[in-house]
TORKOL-4160 file (C-alpha; in steps of 0.2 Angstrom, whole numbers, padded with zeros to 4 digits, m for minus):
307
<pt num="1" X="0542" Y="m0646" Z="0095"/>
<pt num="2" X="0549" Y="m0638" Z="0080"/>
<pt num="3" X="0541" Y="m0640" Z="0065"/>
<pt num="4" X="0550" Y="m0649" Z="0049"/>
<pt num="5" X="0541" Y="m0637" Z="0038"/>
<pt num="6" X="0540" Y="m0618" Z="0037"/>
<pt num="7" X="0527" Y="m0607" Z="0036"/>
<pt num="8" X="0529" Y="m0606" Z="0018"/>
<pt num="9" X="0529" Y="m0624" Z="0015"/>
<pt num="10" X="0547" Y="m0627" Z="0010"/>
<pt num="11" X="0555" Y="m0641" Z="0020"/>
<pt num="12" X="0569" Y="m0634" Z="0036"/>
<pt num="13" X="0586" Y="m0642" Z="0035"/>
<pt num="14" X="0587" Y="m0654" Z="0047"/>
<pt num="15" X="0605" Y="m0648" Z="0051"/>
<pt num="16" X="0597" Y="m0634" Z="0057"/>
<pt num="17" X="0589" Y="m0640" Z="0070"/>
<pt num="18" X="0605" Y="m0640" Z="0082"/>
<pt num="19" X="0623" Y="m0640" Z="0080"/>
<pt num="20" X="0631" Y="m0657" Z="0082"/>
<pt num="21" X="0647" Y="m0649" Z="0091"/>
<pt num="22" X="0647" Y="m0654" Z="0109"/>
<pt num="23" X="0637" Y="m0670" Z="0106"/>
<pt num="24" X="0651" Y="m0684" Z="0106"/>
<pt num="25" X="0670" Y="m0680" Z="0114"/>
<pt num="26" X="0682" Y="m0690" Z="0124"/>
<pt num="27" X="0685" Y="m0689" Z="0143"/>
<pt num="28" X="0696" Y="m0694" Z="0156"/>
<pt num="29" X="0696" Y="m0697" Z="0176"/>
<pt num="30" X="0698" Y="m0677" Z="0177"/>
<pt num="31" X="0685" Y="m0673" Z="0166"/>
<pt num="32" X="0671" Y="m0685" Z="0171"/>
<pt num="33" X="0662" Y="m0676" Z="0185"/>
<pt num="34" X="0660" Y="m0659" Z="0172"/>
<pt num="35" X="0659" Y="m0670" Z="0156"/>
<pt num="36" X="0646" Y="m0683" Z="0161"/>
<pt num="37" X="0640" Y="m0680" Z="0177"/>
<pt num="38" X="0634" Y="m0662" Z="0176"/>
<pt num="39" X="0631" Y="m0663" Z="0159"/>
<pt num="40" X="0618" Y="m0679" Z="0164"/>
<pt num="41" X="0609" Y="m0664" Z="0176"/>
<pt num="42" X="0601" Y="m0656" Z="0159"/>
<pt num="43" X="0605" Y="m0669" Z="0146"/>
<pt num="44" X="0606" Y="m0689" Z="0146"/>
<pt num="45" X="0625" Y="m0691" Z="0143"/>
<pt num="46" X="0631" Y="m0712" Z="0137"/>
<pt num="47" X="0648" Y="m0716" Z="0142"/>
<pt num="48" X="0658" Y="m0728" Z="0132"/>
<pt num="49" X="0671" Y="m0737" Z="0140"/>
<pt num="50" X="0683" Y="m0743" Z="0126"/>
<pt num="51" X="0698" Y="m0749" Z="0125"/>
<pt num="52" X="0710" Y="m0748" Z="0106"/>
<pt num="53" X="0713" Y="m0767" Z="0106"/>
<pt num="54" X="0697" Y="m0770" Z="0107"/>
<pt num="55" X="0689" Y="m0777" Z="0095"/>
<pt num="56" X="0668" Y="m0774" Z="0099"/>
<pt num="57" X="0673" Y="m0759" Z="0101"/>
<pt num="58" X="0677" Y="m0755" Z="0085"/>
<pt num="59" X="0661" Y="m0759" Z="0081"/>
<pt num="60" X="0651" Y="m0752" Z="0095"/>
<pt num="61" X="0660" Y="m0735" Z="0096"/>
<pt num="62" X="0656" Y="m0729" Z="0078"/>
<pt num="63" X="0638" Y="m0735" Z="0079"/>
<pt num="64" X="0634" Y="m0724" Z="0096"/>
<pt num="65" X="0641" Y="m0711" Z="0087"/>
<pt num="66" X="0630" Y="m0712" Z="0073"/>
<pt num="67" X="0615" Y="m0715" Z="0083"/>
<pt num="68" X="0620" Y="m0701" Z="0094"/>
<pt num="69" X="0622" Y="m0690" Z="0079"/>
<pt num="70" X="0605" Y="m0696" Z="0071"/>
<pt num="71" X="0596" Y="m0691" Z="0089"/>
<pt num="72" X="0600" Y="m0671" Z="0088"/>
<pt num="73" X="0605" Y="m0665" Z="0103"/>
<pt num="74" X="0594" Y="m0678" Z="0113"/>
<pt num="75" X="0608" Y="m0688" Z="0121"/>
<pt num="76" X="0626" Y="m0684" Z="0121"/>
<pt num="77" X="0641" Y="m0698" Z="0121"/>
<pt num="78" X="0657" Y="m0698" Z="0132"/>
<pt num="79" X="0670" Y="m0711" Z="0125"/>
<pt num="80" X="0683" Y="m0715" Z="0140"/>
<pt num="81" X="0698" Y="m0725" Z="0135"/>
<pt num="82" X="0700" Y="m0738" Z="0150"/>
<pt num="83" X="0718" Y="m0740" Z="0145"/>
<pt num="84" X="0723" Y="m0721" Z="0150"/>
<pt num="85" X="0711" Y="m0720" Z="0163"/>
<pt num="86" X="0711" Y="m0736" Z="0177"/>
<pt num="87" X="0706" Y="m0730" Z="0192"/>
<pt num="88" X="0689" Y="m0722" Z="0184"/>
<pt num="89" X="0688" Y="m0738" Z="0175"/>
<pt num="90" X="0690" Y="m0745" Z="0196"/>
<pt num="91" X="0681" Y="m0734" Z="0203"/>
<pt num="92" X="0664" Y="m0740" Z="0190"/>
<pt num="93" X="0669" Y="m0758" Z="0191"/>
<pt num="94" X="0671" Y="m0759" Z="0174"/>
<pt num="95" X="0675" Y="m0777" Z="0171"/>
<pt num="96" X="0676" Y="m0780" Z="0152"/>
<pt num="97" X="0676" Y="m0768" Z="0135"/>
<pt num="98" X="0665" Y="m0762" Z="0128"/>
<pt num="99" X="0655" Y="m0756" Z="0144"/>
<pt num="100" X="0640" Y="m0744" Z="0141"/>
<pt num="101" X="0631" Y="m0731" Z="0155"/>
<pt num="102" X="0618" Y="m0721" Z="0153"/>
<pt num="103" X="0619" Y="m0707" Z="0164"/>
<pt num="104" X="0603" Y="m0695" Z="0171"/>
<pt num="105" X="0603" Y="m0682" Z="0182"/>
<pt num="106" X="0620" Y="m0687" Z="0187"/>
<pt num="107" X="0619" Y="m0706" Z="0189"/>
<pt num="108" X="0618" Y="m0721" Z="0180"/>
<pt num="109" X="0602" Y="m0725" Z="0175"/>
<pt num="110" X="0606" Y="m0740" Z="0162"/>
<pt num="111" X="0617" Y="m0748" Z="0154"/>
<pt num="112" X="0625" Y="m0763" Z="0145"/>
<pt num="113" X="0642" Y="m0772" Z="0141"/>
<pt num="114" X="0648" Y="m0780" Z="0125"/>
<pt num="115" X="0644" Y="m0776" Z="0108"/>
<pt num="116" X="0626" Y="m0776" Z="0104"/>
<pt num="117" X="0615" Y="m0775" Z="0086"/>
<pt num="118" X="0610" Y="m0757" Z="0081"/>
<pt num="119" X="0592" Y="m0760" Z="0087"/>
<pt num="120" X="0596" Y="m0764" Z="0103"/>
<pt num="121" X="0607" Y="m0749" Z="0105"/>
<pt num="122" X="0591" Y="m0739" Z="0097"/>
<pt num="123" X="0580" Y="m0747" Z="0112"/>
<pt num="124" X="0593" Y="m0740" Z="0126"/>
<pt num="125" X="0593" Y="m0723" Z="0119"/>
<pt num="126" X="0575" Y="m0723" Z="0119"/>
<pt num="127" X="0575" Y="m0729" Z="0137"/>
<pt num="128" X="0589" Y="m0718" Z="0140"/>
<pt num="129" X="0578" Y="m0700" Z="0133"/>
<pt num="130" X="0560" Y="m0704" Z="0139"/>
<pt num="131" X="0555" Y="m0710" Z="0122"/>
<pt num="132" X="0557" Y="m0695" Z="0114"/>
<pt num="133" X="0557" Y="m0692" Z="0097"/>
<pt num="134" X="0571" Y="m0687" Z="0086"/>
<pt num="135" X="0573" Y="m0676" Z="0072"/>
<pt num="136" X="0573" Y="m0690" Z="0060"/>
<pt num="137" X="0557" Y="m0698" Z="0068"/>
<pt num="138" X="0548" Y="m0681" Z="0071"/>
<pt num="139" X="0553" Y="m0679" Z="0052"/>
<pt num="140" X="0547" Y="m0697" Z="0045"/>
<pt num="141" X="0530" Y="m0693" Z="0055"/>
<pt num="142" X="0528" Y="m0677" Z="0046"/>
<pt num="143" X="0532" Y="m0683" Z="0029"/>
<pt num="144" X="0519" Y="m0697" Z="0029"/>
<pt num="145" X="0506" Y="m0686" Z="0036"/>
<pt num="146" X="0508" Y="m0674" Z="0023"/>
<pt num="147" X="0507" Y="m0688" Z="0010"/>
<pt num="148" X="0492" Y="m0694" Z="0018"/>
<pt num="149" X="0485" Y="m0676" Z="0015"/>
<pt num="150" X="0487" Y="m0677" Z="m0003"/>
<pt num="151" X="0504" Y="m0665" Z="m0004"/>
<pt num="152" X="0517" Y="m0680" Z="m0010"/>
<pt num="153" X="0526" Y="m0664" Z="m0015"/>
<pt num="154" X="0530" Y="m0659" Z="m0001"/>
<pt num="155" X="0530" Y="m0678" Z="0005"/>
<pt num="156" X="0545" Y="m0680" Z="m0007"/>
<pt num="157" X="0555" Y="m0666" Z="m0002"/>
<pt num="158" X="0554" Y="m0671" Z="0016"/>
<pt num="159" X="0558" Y="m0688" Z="0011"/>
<pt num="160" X="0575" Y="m0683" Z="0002"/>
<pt num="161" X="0579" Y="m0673" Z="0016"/>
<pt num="162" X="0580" Y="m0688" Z="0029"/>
<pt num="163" X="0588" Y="m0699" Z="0015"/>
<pt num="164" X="0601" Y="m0686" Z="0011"/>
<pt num="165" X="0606" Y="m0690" Z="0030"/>
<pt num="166" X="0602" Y="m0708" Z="0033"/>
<pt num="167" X="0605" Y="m0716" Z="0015"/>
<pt num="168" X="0598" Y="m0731" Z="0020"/>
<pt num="169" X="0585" Y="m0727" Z="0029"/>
<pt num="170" X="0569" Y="m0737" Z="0022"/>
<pt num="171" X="0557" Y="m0731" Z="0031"/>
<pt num="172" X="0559" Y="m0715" Z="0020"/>
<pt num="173" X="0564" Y="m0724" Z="0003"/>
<pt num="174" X="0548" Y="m0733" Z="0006"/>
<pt num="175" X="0539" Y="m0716" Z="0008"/>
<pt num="176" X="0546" Y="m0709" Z="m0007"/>
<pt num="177" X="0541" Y="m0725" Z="m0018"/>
<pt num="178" X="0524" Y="m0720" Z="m0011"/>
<pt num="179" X="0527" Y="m0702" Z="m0015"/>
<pt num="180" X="0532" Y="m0707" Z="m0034"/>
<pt num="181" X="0517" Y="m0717" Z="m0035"/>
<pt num="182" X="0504" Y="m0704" Z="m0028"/>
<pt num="183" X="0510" Y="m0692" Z="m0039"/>
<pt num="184" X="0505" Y="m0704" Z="m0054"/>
<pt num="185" X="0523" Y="m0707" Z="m0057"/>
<pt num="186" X="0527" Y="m0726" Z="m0057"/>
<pt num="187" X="0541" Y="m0726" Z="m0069"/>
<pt num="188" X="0552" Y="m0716" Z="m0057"/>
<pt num="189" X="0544" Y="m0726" Z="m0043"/>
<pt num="190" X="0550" Y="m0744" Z="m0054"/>
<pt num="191" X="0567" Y="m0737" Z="m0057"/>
<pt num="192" X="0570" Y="m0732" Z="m0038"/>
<pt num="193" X="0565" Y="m0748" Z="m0034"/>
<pt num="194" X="0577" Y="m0755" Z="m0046"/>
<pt num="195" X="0589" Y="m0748" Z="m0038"/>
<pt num="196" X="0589" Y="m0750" Z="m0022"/>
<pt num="197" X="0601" Y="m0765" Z="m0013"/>
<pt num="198" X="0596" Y="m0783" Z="m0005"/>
<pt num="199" X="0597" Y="m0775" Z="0010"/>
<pt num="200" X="0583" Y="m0761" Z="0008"/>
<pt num="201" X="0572" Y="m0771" Z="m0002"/>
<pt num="202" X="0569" Y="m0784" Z="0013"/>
<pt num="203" X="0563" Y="m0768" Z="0025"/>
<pt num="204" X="0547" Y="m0768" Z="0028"/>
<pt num="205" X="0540" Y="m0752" Z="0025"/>
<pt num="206" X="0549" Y="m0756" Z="0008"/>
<pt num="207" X="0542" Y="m0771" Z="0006"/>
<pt num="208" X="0525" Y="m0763" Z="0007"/>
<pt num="209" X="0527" Y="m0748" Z="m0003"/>
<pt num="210" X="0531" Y="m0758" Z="m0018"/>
<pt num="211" X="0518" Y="m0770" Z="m0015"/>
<pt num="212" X="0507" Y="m0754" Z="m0017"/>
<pt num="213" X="0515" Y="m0750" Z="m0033"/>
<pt num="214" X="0512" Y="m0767" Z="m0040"/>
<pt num="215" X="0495" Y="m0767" Z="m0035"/>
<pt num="216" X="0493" Y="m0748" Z="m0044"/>
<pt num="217" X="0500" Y="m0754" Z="m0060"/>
<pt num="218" X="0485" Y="m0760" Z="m0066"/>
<pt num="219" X="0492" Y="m0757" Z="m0087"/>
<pt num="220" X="0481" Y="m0750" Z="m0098"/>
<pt num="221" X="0466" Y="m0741" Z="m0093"/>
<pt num="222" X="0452" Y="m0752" Z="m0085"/>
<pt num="223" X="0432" Y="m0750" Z="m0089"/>
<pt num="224" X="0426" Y="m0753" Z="m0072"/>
<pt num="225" X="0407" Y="m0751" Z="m0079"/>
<pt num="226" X="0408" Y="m0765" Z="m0090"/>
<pt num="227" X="0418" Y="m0774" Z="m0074"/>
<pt num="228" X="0404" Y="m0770" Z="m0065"/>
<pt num="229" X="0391" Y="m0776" Z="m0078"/>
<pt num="230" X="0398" Y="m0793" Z="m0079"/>
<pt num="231" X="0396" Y="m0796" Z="m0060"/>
<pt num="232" X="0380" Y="m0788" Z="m0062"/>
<pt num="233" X="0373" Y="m0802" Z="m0075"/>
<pt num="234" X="0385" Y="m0815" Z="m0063"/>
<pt num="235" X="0388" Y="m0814" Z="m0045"/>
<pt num="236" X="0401" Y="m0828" Z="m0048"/>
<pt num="237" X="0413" Y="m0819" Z="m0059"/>
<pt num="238" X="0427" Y="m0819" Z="m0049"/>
<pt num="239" X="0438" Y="m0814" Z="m0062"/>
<pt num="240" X="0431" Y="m0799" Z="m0067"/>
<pt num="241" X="0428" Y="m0795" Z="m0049"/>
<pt num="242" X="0445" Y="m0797" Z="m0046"/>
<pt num="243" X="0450" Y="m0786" Z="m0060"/>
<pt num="244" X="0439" Y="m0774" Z="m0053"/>
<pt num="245" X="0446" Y="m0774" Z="m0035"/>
<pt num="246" X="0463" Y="m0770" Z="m0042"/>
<pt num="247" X="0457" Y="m0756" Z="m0052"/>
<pt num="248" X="0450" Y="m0751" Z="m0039"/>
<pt num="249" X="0462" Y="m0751" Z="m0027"/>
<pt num="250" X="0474" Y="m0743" Z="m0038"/>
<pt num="251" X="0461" Y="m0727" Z="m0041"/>
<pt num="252" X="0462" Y="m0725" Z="m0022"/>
<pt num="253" X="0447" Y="m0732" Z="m0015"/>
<pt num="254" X="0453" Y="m0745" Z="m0003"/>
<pt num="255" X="0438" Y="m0749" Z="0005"/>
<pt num="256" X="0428" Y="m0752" Z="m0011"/>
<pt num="257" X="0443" Y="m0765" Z="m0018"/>
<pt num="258" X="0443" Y="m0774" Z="0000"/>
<pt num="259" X="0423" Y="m0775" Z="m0001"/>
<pt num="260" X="0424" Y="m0784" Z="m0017"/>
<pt num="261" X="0436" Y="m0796" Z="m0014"/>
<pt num="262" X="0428" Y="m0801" Z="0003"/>
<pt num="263" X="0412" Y="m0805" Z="m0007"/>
<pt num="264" X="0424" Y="m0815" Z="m0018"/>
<pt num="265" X="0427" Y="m0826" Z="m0005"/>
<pt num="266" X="0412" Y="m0828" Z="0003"/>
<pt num="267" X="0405" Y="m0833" Z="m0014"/>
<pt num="268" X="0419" Y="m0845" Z="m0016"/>
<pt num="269" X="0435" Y="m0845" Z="m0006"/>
<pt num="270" X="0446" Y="m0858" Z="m0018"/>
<pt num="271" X="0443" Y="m0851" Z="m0032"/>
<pt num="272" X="0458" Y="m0850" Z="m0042"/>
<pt num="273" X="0471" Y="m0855" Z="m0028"/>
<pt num="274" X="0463" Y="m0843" Z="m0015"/>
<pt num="275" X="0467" Y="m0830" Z="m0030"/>
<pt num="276" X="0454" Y="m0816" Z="m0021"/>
<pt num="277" X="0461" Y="m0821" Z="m0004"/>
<pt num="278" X="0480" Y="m0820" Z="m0010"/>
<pt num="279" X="0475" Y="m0801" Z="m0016"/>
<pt num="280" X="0466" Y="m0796" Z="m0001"/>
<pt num="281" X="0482" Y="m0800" Z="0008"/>
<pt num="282" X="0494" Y="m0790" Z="m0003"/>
<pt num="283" X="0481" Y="m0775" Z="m0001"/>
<pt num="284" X="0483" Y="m0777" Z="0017"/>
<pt num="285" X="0502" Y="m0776" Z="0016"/>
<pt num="286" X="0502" Y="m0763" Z="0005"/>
<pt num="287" X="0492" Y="m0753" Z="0018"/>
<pt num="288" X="0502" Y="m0761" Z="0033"/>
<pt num="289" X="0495" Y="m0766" Z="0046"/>
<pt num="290" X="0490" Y="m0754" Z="0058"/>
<pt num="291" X="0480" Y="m0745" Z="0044"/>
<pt num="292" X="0460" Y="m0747" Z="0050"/>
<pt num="293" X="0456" Y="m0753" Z="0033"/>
<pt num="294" X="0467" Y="m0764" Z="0034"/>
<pt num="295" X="0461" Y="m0773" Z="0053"/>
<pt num="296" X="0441" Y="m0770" Z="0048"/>
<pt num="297" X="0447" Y="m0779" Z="0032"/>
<pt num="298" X="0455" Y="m0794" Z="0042"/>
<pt num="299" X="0441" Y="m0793" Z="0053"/>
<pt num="300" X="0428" Y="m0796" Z="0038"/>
<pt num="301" X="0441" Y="m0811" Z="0031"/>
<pt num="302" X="0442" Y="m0820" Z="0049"/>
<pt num="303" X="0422" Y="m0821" Z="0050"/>
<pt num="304" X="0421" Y="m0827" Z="0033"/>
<pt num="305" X="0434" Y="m0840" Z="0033"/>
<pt num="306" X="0429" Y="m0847" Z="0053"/>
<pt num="307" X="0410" Y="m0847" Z="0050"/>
């Protein structure tokens, strides 16, 4: 698999990784065997049966283009007009428009009929190629383990690269929120956020990366040891131990934030409306789920709360 960043470090266009000509064309009955069913040998090919009054498939049609786009080079797309082409469309037993094969090693492996929601569409793709990844995904993967190696730098510039294709793409504006605030940069991180549409803000790597910024925008500068000397004169000082957990939480260490609230609630889970338990929980969003902090963390809550 290609790597997304050089030897150098600089980000590779991921135009570069193959050209899009020969990824989407249109057929007929002549052309199917070379266009779809050889093709299908060496590359899974869909085949769009449309027809020009239909009205799905002016919604389907563009979408399987773009997703076909987005996959670079993984899958290639066929568009048959039904219309022009009868006895093909007789021959498949195509009964309705939009109809949609996926072809392998030259038969139809899948397939579905009638307009269908862009996930979906994502799902038989992924079926349709063995999972693989795409550019975009291998890209996406690459960006947030190279955030997660301290380079947000780098991060960054991976970022803008899949957004410069896929605008909307939240799972890469939410990286870039996080890239923002790494680097120490929460003003630029507040004014993307600002930004962005209805839409992106309800995504939910989105969703979390600015629950992260909130919970790093902690204000003016904190003095944990005087934080720390009030809880050590009283174990019940949930406030300043909440204050603490946020500090540190937004100084990077996770695990010590999580410990302190957790002892918040075992001392005294209602305190304040559940205020140390409310935190915990935006600390786990802001980590998302599947980090192991974030499962050790629930673990810890779920003992507490049920023993």
């Amino acid at each position: 698999m290609s790597l997304l960043i050089d030897e150098s470090g600089a980000p590779v266009a991921l135009s570069e990784r193959g050209a899009e000509s020969g990824l989407i064309k249109n057929s007929d009955t002549q052309g199917f065997a070379a266009d779809v069913m050889e093709v299908s040998k060496t590359t899974p090919v869909i085949v769009d049966f449309w027809s020009p009054s239909c009205g799905p498939c002016k919604q389907l049609t563009p979408l399987l283009e773009k997703l076909v786009r987005q996959a670079g080079g993984l899958v290639r797309l066929v568009k048959i007009n039904v219309d022009e082409n009868h006895e093909l469309a007789a021959q498949l037993r195509i009964q309705s428009v939009p109809t949609v094969f996926g072809f392998k090693h030259g038969q139809p492996v899948d397939g579905f009929a009638g307009a269908q929601a862009e996930s979906q569409v994502q799902a038989f793709i992924k079926r349709l190629t063995g999972g693989a990844e795409t550019p975009v995904e291998e890209a996406l993967g690459q960006a947030k383990a190279t955030l997660g190696g301290g380079d947000p730098a780098t991060a960054s510039a991976l970022y803008a690269q899949i957004l410069s294709q896929e605008q909307a793409n939240g799972t890469a504006i939410g990286g870039l929120i996080r890239c923002y605030l790494a680097s120490g940069e929460i003003d630029h991180a507040r004014e993307m956020v600002a930004g962005l549409e209805d839409d992106i803000l309800r995504h939910g790597d989105v969703v979390s990366a600015i629950t992260a910024l909130d919970l790093a925008d902690v204000g003016d500068a904190v003095d944990l040891a005087e934080l720390r000397g009030r809880i050590d004169k009283n174990a019940n000082d949930h406030q300043a131990r909440l204050d603490l957990a946020q500090a540190l939480f937004a100084g990077g260490e996770h695990q010590a934030a999580i410990d302190e609230l957790l002892e918040s609630i075992r001392l005294d889970r209602g305190w304040n409306d559940a205020a140390a338990r409310q935190q915990l929980l935006k600390i786990f969003e802001a980590l998302g789920g599947a980090d192991p902090l974030t499962v050790s963390g629930r673990r810890g809550l779920s003992s507490i709360l049920f023993s």
